[in-house]
N, C-alpha and C positions, 0 to 999 in steps of 0.2 A: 544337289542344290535346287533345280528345279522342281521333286518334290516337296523342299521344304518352303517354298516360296507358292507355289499351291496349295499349301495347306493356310498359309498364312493372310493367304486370300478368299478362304471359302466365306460361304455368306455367315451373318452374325449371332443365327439361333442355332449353335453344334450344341449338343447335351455334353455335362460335364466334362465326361470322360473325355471328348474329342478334344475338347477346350485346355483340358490338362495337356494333355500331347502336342496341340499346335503351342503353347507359349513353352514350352519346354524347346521344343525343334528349333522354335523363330528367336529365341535367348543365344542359342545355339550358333546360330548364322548370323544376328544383329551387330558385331563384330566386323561382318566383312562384307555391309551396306558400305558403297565406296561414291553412288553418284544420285545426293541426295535431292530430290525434285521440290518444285515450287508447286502447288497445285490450290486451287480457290475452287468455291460453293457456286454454283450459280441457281437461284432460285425459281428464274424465268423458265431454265428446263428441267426443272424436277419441282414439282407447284408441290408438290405435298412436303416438301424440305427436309425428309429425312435421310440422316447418315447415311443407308443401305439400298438408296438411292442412285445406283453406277450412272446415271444421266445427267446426275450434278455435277459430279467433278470434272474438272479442266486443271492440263496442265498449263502452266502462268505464260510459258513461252509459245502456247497455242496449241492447238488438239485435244480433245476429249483423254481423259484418265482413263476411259473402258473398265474402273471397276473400283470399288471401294477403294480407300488409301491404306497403307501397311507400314510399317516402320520405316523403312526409306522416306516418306512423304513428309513435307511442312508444308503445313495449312495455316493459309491465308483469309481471314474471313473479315471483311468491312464491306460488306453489300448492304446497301441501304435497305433490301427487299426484306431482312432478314433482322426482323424487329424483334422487340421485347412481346410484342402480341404474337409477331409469326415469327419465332425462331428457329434455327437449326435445329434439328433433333436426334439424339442416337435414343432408336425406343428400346423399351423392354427388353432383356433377352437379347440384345446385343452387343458385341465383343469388337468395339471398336480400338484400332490400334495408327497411332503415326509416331514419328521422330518426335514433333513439336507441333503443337497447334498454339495461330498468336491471331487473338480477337482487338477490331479497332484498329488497324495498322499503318493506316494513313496520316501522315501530318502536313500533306500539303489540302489542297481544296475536297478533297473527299475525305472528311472526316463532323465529327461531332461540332467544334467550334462554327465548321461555316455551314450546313447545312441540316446540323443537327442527327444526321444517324446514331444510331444504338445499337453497330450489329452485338448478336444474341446468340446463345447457346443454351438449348435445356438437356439435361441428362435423364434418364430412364433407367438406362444401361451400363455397358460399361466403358471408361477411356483410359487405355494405357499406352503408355510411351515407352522407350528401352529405356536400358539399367543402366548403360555406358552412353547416354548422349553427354556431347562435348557442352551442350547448353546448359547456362546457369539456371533456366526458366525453362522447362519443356511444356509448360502450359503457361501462356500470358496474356491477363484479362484486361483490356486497358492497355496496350502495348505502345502506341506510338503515341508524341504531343498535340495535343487536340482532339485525339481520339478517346470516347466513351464506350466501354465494350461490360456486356451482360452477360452471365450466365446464372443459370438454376440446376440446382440438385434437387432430385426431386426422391420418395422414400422409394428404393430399391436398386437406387443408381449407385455406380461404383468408380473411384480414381485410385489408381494405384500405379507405384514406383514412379510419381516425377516429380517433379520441383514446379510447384504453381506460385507464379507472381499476378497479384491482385493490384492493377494498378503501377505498372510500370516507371512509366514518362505519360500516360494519359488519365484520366477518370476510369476506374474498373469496380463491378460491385460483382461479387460473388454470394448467394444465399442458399444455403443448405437445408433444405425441408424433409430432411429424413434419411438424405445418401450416408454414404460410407470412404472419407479418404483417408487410405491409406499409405502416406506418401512418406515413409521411413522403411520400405524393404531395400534391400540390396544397394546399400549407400547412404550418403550424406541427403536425406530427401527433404526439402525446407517448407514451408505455405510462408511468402516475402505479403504483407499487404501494406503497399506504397512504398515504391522501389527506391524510381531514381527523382530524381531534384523536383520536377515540377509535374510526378505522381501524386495521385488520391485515390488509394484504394478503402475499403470498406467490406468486410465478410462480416456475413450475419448467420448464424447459426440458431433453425429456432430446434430441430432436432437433428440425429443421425450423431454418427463420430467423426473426427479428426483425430488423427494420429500421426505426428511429426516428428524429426529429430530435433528443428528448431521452426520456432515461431517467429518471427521477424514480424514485427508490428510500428511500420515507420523506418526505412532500414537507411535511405538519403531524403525521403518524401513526409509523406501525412498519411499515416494509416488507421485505420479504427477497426478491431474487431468486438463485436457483440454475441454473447453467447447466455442464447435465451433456454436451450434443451438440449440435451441429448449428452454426451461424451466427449471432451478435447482433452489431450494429451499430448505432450511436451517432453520427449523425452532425454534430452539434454537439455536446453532452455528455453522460456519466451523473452525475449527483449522486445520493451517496449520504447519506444524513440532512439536508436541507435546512436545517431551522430548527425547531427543538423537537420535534425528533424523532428518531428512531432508524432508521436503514437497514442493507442487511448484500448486501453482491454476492459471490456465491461464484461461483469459477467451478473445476467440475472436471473440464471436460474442453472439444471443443468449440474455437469459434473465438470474439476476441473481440476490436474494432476500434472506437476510440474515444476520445476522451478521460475521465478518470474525477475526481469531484471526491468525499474525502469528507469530510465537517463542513464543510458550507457557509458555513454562517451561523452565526452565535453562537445556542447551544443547539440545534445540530443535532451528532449523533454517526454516524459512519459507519464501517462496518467494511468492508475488503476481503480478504476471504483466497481464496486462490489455492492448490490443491492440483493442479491437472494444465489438461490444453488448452495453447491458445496466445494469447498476449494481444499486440496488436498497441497503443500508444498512446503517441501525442507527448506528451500531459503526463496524469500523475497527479498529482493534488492530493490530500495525507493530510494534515487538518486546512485548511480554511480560513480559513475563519473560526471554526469551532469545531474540535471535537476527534476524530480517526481514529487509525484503525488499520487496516496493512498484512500480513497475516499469511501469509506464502510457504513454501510447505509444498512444493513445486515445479510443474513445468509449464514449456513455455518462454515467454520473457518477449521483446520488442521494448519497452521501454520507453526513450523518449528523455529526457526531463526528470522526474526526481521529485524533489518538495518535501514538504517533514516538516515543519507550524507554519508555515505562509505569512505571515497576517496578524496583528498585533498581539492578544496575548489570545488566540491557537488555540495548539494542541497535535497535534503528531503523532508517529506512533508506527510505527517498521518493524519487526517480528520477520522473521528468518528461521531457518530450521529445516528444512536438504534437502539432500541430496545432489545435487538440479539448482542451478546457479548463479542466482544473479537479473543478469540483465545491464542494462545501462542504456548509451543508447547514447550521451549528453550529458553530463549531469551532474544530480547530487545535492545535492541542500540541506537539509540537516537546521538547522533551528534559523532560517530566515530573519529572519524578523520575528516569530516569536513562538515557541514549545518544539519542539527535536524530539528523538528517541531512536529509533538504530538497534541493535538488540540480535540480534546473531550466535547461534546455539548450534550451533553445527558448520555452519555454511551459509558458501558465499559471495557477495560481490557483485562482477561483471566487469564491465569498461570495455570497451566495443564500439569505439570512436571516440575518440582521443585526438592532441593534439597538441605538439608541442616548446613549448607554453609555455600551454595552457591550465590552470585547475583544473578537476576532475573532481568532488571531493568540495569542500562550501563548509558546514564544523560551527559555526555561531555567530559568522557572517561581519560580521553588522551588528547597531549598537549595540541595536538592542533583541530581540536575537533572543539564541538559545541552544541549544546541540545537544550531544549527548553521543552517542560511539560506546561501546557496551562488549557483553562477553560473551567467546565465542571462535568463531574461524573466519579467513577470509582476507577481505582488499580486493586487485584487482591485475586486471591488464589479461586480457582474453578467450583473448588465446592469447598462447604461450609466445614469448620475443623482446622483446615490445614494449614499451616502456621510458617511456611519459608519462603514464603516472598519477598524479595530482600532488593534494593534499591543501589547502584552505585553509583554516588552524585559527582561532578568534578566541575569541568568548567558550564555551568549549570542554572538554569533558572525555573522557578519551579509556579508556576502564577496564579492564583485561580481568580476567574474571572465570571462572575455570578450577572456579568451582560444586562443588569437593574435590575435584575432581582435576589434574594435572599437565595443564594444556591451553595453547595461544597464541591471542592474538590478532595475527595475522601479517600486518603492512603492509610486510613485505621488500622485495615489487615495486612498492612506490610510491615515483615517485622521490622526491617532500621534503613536506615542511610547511613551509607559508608562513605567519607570524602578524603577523596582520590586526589585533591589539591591545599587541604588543609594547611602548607606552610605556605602558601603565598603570600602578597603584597598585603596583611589586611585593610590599610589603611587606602586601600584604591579597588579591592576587589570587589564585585557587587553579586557572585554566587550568591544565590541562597534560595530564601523563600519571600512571595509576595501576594498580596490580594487589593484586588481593585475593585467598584462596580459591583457594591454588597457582596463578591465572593468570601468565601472561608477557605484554607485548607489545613485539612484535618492531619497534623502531622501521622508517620507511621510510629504507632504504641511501643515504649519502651516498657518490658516487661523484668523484672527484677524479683527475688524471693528471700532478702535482706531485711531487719528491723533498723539499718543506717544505710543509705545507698546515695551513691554522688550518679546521676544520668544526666547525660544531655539528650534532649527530644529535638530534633531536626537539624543535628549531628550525628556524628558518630559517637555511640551511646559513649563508650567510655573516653571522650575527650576530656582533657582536662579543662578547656575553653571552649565557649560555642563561637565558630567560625562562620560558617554560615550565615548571610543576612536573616536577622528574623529570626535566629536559633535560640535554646535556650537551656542553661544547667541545673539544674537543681539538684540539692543536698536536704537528703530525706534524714531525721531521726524518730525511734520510735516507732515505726512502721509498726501496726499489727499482725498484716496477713502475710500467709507466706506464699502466696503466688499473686502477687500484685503487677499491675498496669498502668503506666503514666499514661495518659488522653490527652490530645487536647491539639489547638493551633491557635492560628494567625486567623485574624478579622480584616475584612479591607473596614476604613473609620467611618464608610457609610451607610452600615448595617444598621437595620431598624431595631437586631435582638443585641444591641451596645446599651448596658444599661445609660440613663442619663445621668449628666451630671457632671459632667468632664469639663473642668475652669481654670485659667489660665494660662493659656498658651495653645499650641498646632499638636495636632494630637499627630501621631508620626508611626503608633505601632500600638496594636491590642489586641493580647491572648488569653485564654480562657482554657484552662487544668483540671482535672482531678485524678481521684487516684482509685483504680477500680477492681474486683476481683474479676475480672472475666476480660473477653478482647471486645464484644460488645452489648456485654450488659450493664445495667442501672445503681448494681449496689458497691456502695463506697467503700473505701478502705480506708481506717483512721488511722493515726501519723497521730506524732508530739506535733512537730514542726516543720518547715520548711524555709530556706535560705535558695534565694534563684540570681542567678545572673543572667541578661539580657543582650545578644547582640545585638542593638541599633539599625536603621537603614542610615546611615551617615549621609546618603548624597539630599536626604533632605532634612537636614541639619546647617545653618548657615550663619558664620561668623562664632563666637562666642561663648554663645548663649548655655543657662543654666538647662541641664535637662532634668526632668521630674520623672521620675516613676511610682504610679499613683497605683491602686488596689479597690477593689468594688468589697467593701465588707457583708454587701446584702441589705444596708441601705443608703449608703453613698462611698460616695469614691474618697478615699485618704491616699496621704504623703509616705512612703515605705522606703524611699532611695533619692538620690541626688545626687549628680556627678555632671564636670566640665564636659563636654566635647574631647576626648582624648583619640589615640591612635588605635587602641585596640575597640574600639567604639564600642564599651560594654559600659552597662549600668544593673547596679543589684540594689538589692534589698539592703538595707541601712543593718537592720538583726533579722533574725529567725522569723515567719511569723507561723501563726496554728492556722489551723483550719478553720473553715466555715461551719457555721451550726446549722445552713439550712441550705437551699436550693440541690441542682442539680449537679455541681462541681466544685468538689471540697479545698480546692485548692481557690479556684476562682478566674475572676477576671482582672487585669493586669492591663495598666497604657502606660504608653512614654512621651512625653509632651514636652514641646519646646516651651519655657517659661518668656514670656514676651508683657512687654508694660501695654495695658489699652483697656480694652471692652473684652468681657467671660467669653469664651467658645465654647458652647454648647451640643454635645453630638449624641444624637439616640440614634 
């Protein structure tokens, strides 16, 4: 025993080999550490404040420690001497070892709140703690209330086997400039940043590794981690806002390999945004149990499954907003069992993986869930060709919103929408599709290789009715080619490219068809005819009133249909009509206008 406790005490530059032998011995006997000591820094007698130092250390109940600290020890450090400019230091080539070290620890008048200290910790070296401490935290930065505690990793410095809380009950910032933690050997090893209730931690990583079994980011508190360089890994999960609280993972640049959960629990909030790096992870959770956000600014992306609103009561929330795609190599759920919202602004989302009969995207798929796509940008498979990107709409709204100017939300290269709720209420249900604020969306192409073909385009193709707000069926004869493409969608009515021309009455809905040989090429497919039926937006429909469905022939708008206000809230075409003899979409453009007695309305 007493050689192994002299070994465990030699000074902190042994070469390897000895290094191997002393944590092997001291693993050994850390078991049958039975009277664990309090012991604190004191700066005054050791002016140069480093670790290896045996004139700094005191035991807390009085007398000099006589020699570095060893696994038995808990270190205490809140000395005001021991700043962010003059900190604590383990240098180079040192092998420093205790139970628990806890920075900041004061919450009465010695601490951050009343006189402003900062005690500090830089690393060089190495800190390890044993394998079997009974503490949840054997490293804790930020430890008590009112206390602010620092440390620095700096490149060649090393943490292994302990559980580091950033951020307790006080202010804690932990920043990584190149070290190495290794805090998933021999056990359940966590990095907690912002513990408990009235914690604020923050780790900032601009290089080096991290290696965890879990991430706790906001675990009762307010946490934030940043990751600018280097390597983090996650090897069971990160959670970000746990449960009453608030988390925030940034990562901008950098590798990052993991599973990520945010809004764990109910009253936990968690933010992910992503501006650069590479993020490696089979599932991301935005919202759990509680409520997240996704916010993709770019970087490249491996994500296999993402969910938006998982469990019943959460909320989640994707923005993108980048010229890099966000790729996804599964599929997406927006809205499963509880809210979600995917909101485009010039970004896209790619499909890495897809197959001849999977769904890709799943918007408000089950009865108590709900999801909404809107904004502008594209959905569509990774690279150029691939044709299974498939869509499953339910309880569902699909918006594009062009924010004043001429913009699309563009689902061309998906091949369909499948709905998941097709026998409900129609006469009250308000699924579908919509565009506001000069948006477009471009429904997903119904492809067909028929000379007579009944489809509906922003349904499910072979519905026999379009269900959907905003849907629409069409009955083709005469089709010429045999690999043909329906195009086309929904206009919000304040688009500048609406031909003019539109008289008498609220124009309510306008789409624009043709029929094409490719998924996005120019050249037309001719057809005899065409018969379409319209599903309406009914909630702006009011009283009575005649509705008109009018036709752009290429040089003004005509009368093609006519129909009451009814329950199925559909309007078609009177007879068949042919195609166009000129522009860009042989089918054309199509509005449905509330007939009203007064003064023309006019919309370009």
């Amino acid at each position: 025993m007493a050689t192994c406790i002299k070994v465990a005490h030699k000074a902190c530059d042994r070469s390897t080999s000895i290094h191997a032998l002393k944590m092997l011995l001291v693993f050994m006997m850390v078991g049958q550490y039975t009277h664990a000591r309090d012991v604190w820094f004191d700066a005054s007698s050791a002016q140069d404040r480093l670790w290896t130092n045996t004139a700094g250390w005191f035991i807390s109940d009085g007398g000099a420690l006589g020699h570095v600290p060893s696994f038995e020890d808990k270190i205490w450090i809140n000395a005001s001497m021991l700043t962010p400019e003059t900190p604590l230091v383990i240098p180079a080539n040192c092998e420093a070892v205790c139970q628990l070290v806890r920075l900041a620890t004061s919450s009465d008048a010695s601490n951050y709140a009343i006189d402003g200290r900062i005690p500090s910790l830089t690393l060089y070296g190495t800190l390890q703690t044993p394998s079997n401490t009974a503490d949840a935290a054997s490293i804790s930065i930020g430890e008590a209330y009112g206390g602010y505690g620092l440390m620095r990793i700096e490149n060649g410095a090393l943490i292994t086997n302990a559980n580091l809380t950033v951020g307790n009950w006080g202010i804690g910032v932990v920043t990584n400039n190149g070290g190495a933690l290794y805090l998933s050997k021999d056990g359940n090893r966590n990095l907690t940043v912002g513990g408990e209730s009235a914690g604020v931690g923050t780790y900032v990583q601009n290089d080096g590794i991290l290696s965890v079994n879990n991430l706790h980011i906001g675990y009762h508190a307010t946490g934030t981690v940043e990751i600018a360089g280097g390597l983090v890994s996650a090897q069971d999960n990160c959670f970000v806002g746990i449960r009453s609280s608030e988390g925030r993972l940034v990562i901008r640049g950098g590798d990052y390999s993991g599973d990520i959960k945010c809004g764990f629990a109910s009253g936990g909030h968690g933010v992910l945004e992503v501006t650069g790096g590479n993020i490696a992870s089979p599932t991301v959770i935005i919202g759990q149990g509680g409520s997240g956000e996704f916010i993709f600014r770019g970087g490249a992306t491996t994500i296999y499954n993402l969910v938006l609103g998982s469990e019943n009561g959460s909320c989640g929330r994707l923005d993108v907003e980048s010229a890099e795609p966000l790729r996804i190599g599964g599929l997406l759920k927006c809205g499963d069992h509880g809210r979600g919202m995917i909101t485009l602004r010039g970004g896209a989302v790619q499909f890495t993986k897809t197959n001849a009969s999977d769904e890709n995207i799943l918007i408000g798929c089950n009865s108590d869930g709900w999801g909404c796509l809107r904004g502008y940008g594209k959905i569509a498979p990774s690279s150029t060709g691939a044709t299974n990107v498939r869509i499953g709409g339910g309880n569902c709204i699909i918006l594009a919103d062009g924010e004043g100017t001429n913009r699309d939300l563009d689902l061309n290269e998906v091949v369909s929408i499948s709905n998941h709720y097709a026998n409900v209420d129609v006469a009250t249900s308000t699924n579908g599709w919509y565009a506001i604020n000069k948006g477009r969306v471009c429904f997903p192409r119904i492809w067909f290789n028929s000379a007579n073909a009944q489809r509906c385009i922003g349904d499910a193709p072979y519905s026999m009715e379009p269900r959907f707000v905003n849907s629409v069926r069409c009955s083709f004869t005469g089709v010429s080619g045999s690999n043909t493409f329906l195009r086309g969608g929904l206009y919000a009515t304040d688009r500048s490219d609406i031909p003019a021309g539109l008289l008498s009455g609220d124009v309510i809905g306008v789409w624009n068809f043709g029929l094409f040989n490719s998924v996005n090429g120019t050249t037309l497919v001719p057809f005899s005819n065409v018969s379409l039926t319209f599903r309406y937006d009914h909630t702006k429909v009011r009283g009575d009133r005649t509705l008109k469905l009018m036709r752009y022939n290429g040089t003004q708008w005509t009368l093609v249909g006519r129909a009451l206000q009814n329950e199925e809230h559909l309007i078609s075409t009177g007879v068949p009509v042919v195609p166009l003899s000129g522009g860009s979409m042989n089918i054309g453009f199509f509005a449905v206008c509330i007939q009203k007695n007064g003064l023309s309305v006019f919309v370009r």
